[in-house]
N, C-alpha and C positions, 0 to 999 in steps of 0.2 A: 361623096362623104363615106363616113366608114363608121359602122355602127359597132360600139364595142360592149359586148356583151359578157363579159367576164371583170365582175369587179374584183380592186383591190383586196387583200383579206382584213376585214374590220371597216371595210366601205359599206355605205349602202347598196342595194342591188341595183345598177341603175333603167331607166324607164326604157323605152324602145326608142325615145326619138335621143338618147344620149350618144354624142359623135364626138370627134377628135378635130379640133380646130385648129386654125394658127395663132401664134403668140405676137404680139408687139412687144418687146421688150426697150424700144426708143420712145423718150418724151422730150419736151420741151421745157429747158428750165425757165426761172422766172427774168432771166433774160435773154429768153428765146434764141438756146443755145442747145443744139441738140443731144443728147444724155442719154446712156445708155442702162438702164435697170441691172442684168445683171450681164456682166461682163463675159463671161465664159458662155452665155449664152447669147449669143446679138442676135435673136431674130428679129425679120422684117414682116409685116403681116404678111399670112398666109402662110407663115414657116413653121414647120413641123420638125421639133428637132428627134432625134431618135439615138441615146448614150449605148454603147456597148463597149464594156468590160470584162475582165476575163481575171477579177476580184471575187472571191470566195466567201461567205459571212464564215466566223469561228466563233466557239462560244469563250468567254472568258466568267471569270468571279471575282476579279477584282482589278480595280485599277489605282492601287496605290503601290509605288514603285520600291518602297522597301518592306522585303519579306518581314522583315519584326514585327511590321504593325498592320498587316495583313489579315482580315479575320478567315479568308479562303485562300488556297495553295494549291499550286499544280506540282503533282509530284514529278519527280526529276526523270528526265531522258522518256516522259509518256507523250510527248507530243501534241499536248492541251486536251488527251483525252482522261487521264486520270487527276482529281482533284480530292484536296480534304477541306474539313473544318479544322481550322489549326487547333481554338481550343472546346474539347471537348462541353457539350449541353449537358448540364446539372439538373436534379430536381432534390431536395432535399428529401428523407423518407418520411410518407406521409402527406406528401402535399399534391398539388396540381400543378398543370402548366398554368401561365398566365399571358393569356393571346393581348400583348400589350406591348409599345416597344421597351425594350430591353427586358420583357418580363422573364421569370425562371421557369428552365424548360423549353426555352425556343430563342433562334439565334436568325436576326434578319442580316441576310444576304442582299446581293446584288447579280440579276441575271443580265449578261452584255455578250449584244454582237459586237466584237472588238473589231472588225473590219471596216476602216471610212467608207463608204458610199455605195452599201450592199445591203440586201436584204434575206434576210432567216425568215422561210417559209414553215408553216406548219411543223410545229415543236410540240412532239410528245412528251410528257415529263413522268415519270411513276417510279413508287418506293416499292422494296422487296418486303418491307415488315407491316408487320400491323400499327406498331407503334409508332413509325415513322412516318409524320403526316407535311404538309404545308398548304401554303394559300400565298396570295397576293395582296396586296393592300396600297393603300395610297398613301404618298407622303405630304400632298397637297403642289397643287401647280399643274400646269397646260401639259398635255404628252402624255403623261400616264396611262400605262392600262393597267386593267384588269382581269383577269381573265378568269379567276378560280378564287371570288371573294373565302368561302369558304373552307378549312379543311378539307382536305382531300388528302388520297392517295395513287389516285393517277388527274392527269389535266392536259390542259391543250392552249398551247402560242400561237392565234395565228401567224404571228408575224411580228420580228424587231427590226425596227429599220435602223440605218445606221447613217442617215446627211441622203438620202433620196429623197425627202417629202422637202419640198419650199425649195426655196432660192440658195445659193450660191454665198448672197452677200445678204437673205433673210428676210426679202420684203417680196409680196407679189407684182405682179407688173402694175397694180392699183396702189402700189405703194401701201399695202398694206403686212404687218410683221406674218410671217410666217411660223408654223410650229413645229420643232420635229418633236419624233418620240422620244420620249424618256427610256431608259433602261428598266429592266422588269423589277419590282421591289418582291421580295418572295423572305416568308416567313417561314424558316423550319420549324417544326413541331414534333417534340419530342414528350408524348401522350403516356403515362406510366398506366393508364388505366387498362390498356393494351399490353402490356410485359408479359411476359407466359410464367405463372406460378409454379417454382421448384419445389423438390423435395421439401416436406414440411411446412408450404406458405413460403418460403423464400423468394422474394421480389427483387430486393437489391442485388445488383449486379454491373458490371461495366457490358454495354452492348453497341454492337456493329451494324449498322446500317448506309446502304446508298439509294440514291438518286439517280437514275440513268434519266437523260435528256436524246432524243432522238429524231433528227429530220436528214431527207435527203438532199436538204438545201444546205447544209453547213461542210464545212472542208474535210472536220472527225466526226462521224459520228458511229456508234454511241457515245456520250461523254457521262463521267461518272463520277457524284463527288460522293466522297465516305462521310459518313457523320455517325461519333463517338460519343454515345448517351451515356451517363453513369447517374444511378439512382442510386442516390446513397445510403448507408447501412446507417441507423442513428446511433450517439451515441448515446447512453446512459446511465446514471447511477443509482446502482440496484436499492432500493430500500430495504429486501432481505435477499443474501445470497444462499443461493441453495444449487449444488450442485447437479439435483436430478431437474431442475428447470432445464427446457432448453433453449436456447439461446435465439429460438425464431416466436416465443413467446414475448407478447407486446409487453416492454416495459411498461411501470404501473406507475413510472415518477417521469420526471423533467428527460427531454429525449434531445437535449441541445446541446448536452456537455456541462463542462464549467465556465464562463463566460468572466474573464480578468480584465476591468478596465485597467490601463496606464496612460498616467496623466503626467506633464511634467508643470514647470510652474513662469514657463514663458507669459509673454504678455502678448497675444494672448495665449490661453495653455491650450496646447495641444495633447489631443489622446490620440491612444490608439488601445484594441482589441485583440485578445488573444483567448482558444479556444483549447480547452486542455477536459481530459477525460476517459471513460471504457466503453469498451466497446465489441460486441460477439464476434471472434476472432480478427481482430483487430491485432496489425504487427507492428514491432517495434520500429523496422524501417517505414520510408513513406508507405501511405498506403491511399491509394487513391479511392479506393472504395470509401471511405471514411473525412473523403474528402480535403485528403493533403497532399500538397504539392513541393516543391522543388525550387527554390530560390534559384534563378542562373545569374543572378548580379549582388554584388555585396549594397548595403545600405547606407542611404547618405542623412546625415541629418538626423533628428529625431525619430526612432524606434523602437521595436520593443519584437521580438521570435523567439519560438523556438530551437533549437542548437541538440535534439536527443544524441546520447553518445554512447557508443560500443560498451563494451564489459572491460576496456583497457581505458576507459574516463579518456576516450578520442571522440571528436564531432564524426556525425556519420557525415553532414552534409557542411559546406563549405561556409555558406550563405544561411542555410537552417532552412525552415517547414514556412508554404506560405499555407493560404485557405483559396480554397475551389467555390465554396460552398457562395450563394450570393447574397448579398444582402435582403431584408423582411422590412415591413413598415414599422416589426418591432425587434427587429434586430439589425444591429449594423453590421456593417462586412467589416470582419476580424483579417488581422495582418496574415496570422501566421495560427495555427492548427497544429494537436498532436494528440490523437488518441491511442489508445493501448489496450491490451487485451483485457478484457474483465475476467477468463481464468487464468491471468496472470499469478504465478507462486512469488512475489517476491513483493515490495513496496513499490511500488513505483516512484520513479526519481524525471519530474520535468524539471529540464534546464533552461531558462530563460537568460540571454542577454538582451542588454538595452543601451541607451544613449540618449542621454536627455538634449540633445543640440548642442549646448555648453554647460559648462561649469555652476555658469550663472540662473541654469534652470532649473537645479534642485531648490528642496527635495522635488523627489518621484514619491509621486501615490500610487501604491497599487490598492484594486476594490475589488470586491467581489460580493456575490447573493449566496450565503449558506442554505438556503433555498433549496439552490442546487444540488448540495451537495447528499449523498446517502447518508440516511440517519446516522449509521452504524459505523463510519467509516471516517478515521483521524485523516485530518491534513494541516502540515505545519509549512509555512513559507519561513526559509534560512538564507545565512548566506553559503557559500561556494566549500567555506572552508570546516564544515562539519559543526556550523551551529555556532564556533567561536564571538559570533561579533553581532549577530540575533539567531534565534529562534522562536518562531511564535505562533501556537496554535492560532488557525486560521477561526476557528471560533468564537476565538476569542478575543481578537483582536479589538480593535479601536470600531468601537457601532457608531453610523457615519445616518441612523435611519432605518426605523426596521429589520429586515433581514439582514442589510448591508452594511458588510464590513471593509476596514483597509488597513494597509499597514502602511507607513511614511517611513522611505531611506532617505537620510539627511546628507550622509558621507558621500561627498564629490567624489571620492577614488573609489564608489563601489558602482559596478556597471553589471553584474547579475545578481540573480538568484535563483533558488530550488523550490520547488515544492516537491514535497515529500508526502505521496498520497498511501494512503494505506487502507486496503478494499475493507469491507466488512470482514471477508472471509480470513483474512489472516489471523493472526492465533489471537485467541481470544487468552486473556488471563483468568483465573477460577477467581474467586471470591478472595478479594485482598482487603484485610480488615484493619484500620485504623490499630497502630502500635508496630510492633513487631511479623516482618514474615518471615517464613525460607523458599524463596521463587530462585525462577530458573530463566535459561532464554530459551524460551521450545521453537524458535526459527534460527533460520542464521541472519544476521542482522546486517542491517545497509549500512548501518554505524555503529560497529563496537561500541563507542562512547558509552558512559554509565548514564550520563544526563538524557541522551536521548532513548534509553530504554526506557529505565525506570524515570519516566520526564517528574513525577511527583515527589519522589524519595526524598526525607530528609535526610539522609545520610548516605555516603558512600560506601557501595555495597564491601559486604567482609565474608569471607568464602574462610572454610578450616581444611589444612592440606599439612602433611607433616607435623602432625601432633601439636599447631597451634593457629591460632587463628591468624586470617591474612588480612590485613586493612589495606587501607584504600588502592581497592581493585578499579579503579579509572575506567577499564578499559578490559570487556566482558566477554566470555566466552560461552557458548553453547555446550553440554555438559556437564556443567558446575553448578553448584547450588551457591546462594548468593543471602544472607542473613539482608534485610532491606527496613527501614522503618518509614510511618507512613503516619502525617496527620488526617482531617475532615476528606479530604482530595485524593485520592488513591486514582492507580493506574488502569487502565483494560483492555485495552492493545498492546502488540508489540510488533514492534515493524521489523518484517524479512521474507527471507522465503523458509519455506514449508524442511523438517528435518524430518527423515525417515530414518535416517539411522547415523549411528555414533559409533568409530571403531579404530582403531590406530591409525588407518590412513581419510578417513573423514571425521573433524572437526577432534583428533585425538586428544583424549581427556585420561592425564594419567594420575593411578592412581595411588597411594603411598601405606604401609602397612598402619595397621589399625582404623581408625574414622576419617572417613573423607564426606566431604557433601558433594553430592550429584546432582546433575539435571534431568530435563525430561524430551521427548520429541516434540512433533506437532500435532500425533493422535496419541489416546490415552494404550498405553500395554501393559499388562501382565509383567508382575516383579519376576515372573518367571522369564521372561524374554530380559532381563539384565544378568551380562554375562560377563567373565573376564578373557582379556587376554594377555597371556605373558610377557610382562617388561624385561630383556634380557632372554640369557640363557641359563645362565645361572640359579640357585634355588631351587626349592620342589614350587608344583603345581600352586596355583593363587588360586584361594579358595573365599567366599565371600559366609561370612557367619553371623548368625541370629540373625533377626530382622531387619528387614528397610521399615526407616522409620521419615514420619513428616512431623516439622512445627504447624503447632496448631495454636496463633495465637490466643493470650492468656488459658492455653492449656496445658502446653506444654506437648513432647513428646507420645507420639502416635502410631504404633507399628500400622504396615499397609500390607492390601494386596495387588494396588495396582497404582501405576505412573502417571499421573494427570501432566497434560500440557501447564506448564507454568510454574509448575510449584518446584522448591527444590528439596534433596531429599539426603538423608544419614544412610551409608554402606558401612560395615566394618568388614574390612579385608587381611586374609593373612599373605603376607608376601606383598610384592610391586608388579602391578597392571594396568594395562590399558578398559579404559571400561568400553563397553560393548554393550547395545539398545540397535532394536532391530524392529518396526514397526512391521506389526502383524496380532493375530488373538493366539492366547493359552491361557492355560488356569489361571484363578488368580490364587492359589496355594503356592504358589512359586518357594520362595527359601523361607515363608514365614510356616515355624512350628507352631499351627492354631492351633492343634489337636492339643497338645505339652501344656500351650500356653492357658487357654480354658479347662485343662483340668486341675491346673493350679489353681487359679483364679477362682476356679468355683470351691475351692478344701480352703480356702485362705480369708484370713479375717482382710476385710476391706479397711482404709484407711482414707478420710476424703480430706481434702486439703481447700477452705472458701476461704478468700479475702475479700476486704472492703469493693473491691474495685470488680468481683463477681468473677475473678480468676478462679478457677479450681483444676484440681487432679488427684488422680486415683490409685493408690499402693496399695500392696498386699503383702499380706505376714504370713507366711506358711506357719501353722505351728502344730503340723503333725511330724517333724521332722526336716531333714537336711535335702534341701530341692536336687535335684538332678540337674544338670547342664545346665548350671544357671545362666550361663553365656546368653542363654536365649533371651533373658529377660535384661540384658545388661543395655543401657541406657546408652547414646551416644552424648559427648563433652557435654560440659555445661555450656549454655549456650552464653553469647556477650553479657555481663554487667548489665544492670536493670531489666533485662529479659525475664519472664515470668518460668523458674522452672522447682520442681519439687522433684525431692528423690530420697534414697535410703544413702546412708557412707557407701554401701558397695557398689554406690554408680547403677547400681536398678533396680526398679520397680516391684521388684521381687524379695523378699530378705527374709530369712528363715532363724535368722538370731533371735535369743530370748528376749534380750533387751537391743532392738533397732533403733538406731539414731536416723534422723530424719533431716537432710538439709533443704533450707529454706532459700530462694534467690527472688527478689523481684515482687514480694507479699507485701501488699498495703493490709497495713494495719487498723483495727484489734481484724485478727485474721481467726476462722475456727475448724478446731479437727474432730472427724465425726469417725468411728470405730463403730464396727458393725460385723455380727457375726465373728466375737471375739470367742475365745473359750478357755482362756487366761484372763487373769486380772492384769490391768497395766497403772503404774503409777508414772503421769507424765511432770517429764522434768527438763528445764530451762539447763542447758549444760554449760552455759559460761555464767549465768549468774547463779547457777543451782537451786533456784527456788522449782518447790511445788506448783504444779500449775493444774493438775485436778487428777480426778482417776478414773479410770475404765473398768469397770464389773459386766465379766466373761455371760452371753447370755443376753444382753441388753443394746440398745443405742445410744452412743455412748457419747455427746456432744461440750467439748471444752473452749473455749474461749480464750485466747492469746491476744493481749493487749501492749505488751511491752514490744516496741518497736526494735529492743536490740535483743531480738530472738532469730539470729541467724538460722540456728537447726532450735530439735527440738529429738529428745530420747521416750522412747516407751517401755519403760525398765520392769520385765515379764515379773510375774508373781509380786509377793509381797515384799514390795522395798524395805532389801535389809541394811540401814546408813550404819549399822556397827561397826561393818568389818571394812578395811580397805581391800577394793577390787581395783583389777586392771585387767583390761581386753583391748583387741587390734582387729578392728574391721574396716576390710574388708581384709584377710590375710589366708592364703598370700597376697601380696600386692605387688603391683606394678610401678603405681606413679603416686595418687594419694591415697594413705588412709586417715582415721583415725583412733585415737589411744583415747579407749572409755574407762574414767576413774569415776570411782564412789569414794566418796572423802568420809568418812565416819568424826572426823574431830575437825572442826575451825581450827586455821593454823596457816602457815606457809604447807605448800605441797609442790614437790618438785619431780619433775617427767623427764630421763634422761634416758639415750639411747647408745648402748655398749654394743663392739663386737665380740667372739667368741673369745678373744685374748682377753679380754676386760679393758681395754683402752673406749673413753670413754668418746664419742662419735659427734654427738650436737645433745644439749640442754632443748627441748621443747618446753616446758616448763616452770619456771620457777615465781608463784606469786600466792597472797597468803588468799585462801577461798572458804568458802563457809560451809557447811554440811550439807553435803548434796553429789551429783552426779554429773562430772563435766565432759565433756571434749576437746580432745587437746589433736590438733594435726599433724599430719607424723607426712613429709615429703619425702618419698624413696627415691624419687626419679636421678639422685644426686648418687645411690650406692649402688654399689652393685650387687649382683645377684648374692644372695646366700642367707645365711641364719643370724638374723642381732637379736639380743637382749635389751628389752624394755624393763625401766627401774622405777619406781615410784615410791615416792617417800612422803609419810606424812606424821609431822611431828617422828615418834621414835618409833613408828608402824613400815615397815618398807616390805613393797609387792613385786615381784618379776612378772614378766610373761615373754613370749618368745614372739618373734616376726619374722617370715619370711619371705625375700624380695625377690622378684623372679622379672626374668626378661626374656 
């Protein structure tokens, strides 16, 4: 006998009297017909059979024979010694692995001697990272081993057998089944607790890890498979943007994105899931950190992806964005994935197509939890073609439940749409107040369109450019100032990217001699930093004079010192120019004469202008004399019809005449005028109906009351109103485009206002109708003559007065 004292590996040790026998492998069937057990082996008692081969064990990872569906791969031309994980181990940011099958964070494999009827001795196994862990586990059934229940990072195979253990045909010579081994069940583990922390707390990252396998019983050894962990970067939307955050600071809100159901309305309906949102440096292409991947097949049937597209409105990717990311007990696994940078400068535009199955499965519901979304931050879902055929603030759509909203395409021929995300940080608008504004586009816009800037406006915006106003401007530019009205719902966003500067060759804004409205950037500058640049060659230098002024609803006209984002604003210029805005700090004295302007203002009787509706504004009356450059104080146009504005005939704020006429636009009435620091008497008078309307004593506060609703202007005729004599006067004169011809009628009668040239040929009647004793205005339009000297005639009854006008251009 022969005593063998080296057990199997995974044997018992065996005792001392354990020897090596012979086998029967022949019996007798049950009609005593002799039979042989296993065939390839026919021993007779007392046989010892003894196999030798000159077969090799090799290790493999998988045994399903097409690469597509493979979950391990032996890279090309390595000779079974190099292997990978095809697809990369996920852990979402924040979370754990989950030692479970299929859990996130770990990917079970298959360890196989791929050799029939050989055996793999003594198999070291160990990982080069910390993070990279595994174990073994049972899937249940006879065969199985075990060898490394637990995580680990090194371990040990005794042995995989491969058709050596039992029979041939499977039963022992006792007629009993036989067991072989199973292949090794082996769990990777990809442990994030273990990551090595970057700069700043930085965790997330894509990382490289292998598995060396090694014995001196297999054909290759070492063999090596790679495994491609990516911990993902979350994404989130910021509750407040602030730039000096940084971006390795845990978001304080929702860290999942925006989460979009799509539903079609089969029977029964199917959905599916898609994940859209920001994310610290997150790119416009895939970005696998963010967990998005790469369609390699187009879509059959019912769906709904991503499709992001270049800066030329082309798909980047063929097929569009799938999701890496795995499904939660409280979240489903999303189709398709696409996050974007959160210091992104512009709107963000996701593209979504879809496909309901058929025709027959509209509508499509789209849902979503505003939940999600940043407090501060618009999102409208449209369609393709700039809002034409919907656009619909996404919070305000159709509430389906709580947070949750959706919006239903009915139209069979529509198969995408947009969302139009717009971060908190993008340009904020200043304070838009119910009525009238003058805003601006301080971004450059994803959509020109008027509707999608100013989404609330009721009215389509009116810009003034060449000496008159422009209406329906459609379709919006950056640099322009833009007249807007506004009921309860006013705007606060505007979607684009970020404008640093304005110049002939970026977003060129040109300008026309006299009053233009301007725009503004995306940070506030200094009226000093608004500059020109020469249209042409021709001409002297373009020079910008008196003040930048802003509307200030029911205030009216407001000189500045500095450019706020949003608002739009009044330049007058001499010559043709390109305007020019250059983000950066300077004074804010820029071209405004504060100095000129406050020391008028303080020598000057004030004049305050209140209406019913709590409108007011503020004039002054020089009446120490003839002002200096009154240019400075010269008002830009009146603004549209029903707009609230107050001024003097000379077009500003300024007027140094004895007796100032005062026009009225946009006054609800009984409206009242308060004089203050007068040092003249004034007697105020209605100048188309010529009634007294109260008087001003120099010295006092002086408060009159205007009830008559057809009080366009209103005169404050210096000293003590003399109705004896007939007078005439022309102010503002010279003149350019309007003035007016102020009469004092001394007799009830017809009274006629006629305007001659130097030859005596008579030019245009302004005048002729019968009025009653008192002090009118009559409007004199020059804009028709040209430059030089006319005479003004005025007759009343058999009283006639001249005075002279001169037009100037």
């Amino acid at each position: 006998q022969f005593v063998f004292v080296i057990p199997f590996p995974m044997y018992p040790q065996p005792s001392s009297f354990a020897v090596l026998v012979g086998v029967d492998n022949y019996y007798f069937d049950a009609n005593q017909v002799e039979q042989i057990r296993d065939p390839l082996r026919p021993s007779k008692p007392g046989m010892i059979w003894l196999e030798v081969t000159d077969l090799i064990p090799q290790l493999s990872f998988t045994n399903v024979a097409d690469p597509e569906f493979r979950l391990v791969d032996s890279v090309s031309n390595s000779n079974g010694s190099s292997w990978f994980i095809v697809d990369p181990i996920t852990i979402d940011s924040g979370s754990n692995y989950d030692d479970n099958v299929n859990g996130i964070g770990t990917r079970d494999i298959d360890v196989i001697n791929a050799v029939l009827g050989t055996r793999a001795y003594d198999i070291t196994v160990q990982s080069d990272s910390k993070w990279l862990k595994f174990k073994s586990f049972l899937k249940g059934g006879q065969g199985e081993i075990n060898p490394f229940p637990q995580p680990v990072r090194e371990g040990y195979v005794p042995a995989l057998d491969k058709g050596i253990l039992g029979t041939s045909n499977g039963t022992t010579p006792n007629g009993d089944n036989t067991v072989g081994m199973r292949d090794l069940n082996m769990r990777v583990i990809c442990d994030p607790n273990e990551l090595p922390i970057g700069e700043g707390g930085e965790v997330a990252g894509t990382y490289v890890g292998y598995l060396t396998f090694e014995s001196q019983t297999i054909a290759v050894t070492p063999v090596r498979v790679k495994v491609t962990f990516i911990y993902f970067r979350a994404p989130f939307e910021p509750s407040i943007f602030d730039e000096n955050n940084n971006w390795q600071q845990a978001p304080s809100g929702p860290t999942t994105g925006i989460t979009l159901e799509i539903r079609n309305s089969a029977d029964p309906i199917q959905r599916t899931y898609m994940v859209m949102g920001v994310g610290a440096r997150a790119r416009d292409e895939v970005d696998t950190l963010f967990g998005e991947t790469v369609y390699e097949t187009g879509p059959g049937g019912f769906y709904a992806r991503w499709f992001p597209r270049n800066k030329d409105g082309q798909d980047l990717y063929q097929y569009g964005l799938g999701d890496l990311w795995a499904a939660t007990p409280t979240r489903a696994k999303a189709a398709s994935r696409d996050i974007r940078d959160i210091y992104s400068d512009t709107t963000l535009l996701y593209w979504c197509r879809f496909d309901a199955g058929s025709a027959l499965n509209y509508p499509i519901v789209v849902s979503w939890n505003v939940d999600e979304f940043s407090p501060a931050s618009d999102l409208f879902i449209r369609d393709t073609l700039n809002g034409d055929r919907f656009n619909v603030n996404m919070r305000s759509a159709t509430n389906i439940g709580g947070s949750r909203f959706s919006f239903t395409i009915r139209d069979a021929d529509i198969n995408a749409f947009v969302i139009e995300y717009t971060l908190p940080k993008v340009a904020q608008f200043p304070v838009i107040n119910k009525g009238w504004n003058l805003l601006s586009v301080p971004v450059n816009p994803s959509s020109s369109y008027w509707g999608d800037i100013f989404k609330n406006a009721l009215n389509i915006p009116i810009r003034f450019a060449q000496n008159s106003y422009q209406a329906n401007e459609t379709n919006l530019a950056p640099g322009v100032g833009y007249f807007v009205k506004y009921s309860d719902e006013v705007d606060k966003s505007v979607a684009g990217s970020r404008l640093t500067r304005i110049d002939d060759n970026t977003h060129a804004t040109r300008l026309y001699e006299g009053w233009n409205t301007i725009g503004s950037l995306s940070t506030p500058i200094s009226t000093e930093r608004v500059e020109l640049i020469p249209y042409g060659t021709s001409g002297a230098f373009p020079q910008i004079e008196g003040d930048i002024f802003r509307y200030v609803t029911d205030r009216g006209y407001q000189a500045v010192t500095e450019i706020q984002p949003g608002l739009g604003y009044w330049i007058h210029i001499t010559g043709q120019a390109y305007l020019k805005m250059t983000a950066g700090s300077g004074n804010k004295a820029g071209v405004n004469f504060s100095s000129v302007r406050e020391a008028v203002k303080n020598s000057s009787a004030t004049v305050t202008i209140n209406d019913a509706a709590n409108k007011s504004a503020d004039l002054y009356i020089s009446e120490i004399g003839t002002v200096d450059a009154m240019n400075v104080f010269e008002l830009p146009p009146v603004p549209p019809a029903g707009m609230f504005d107050v001024r003097f005939s000379n077009q500003a704020y300024v007027e140094d005449a004895v007796s100032p006429l005062i026009r009225l636009q946009g006054v609800d009435f009984p409206a009242t005028i308060t004089v203050a620091n007068a040092t003249r008497n004034y007697t105020v008078v209605n100048p188309v109906t010529g009634d007294v309307l109260g008087t001003v004593v120099a010295g006092r506060s002086n408060t009159i009351t205007i009830a008559d609703p057809r009080t366009p202007s209103i005169r404050l005729m210096g000293g003590e109103a003399d109705f004896a004599t007939l007078n005439a006067s022309v102010t503002p004169n010279p003149v350019a485009n309007a003035a007016v011809v102020n009469v004092t009628v001394p007799n009830a009668g017809r009274v006629t206002v006629e305007l001659f040239n130097l030859v005596g040929e008579r030019l245009a009647t302004l005048l002729d109708e019968v009025k009653a004793t008192g002090v009118y205005g009559v409007d004199l339009n020059a804009a028709s003559f040209g430059a030089g000297r006319y005479i003004v005639k005025v007759t009343n009854g058999n009283d006639v007065v001249t005075t002279s006008v001169t037009v100037v251009r």
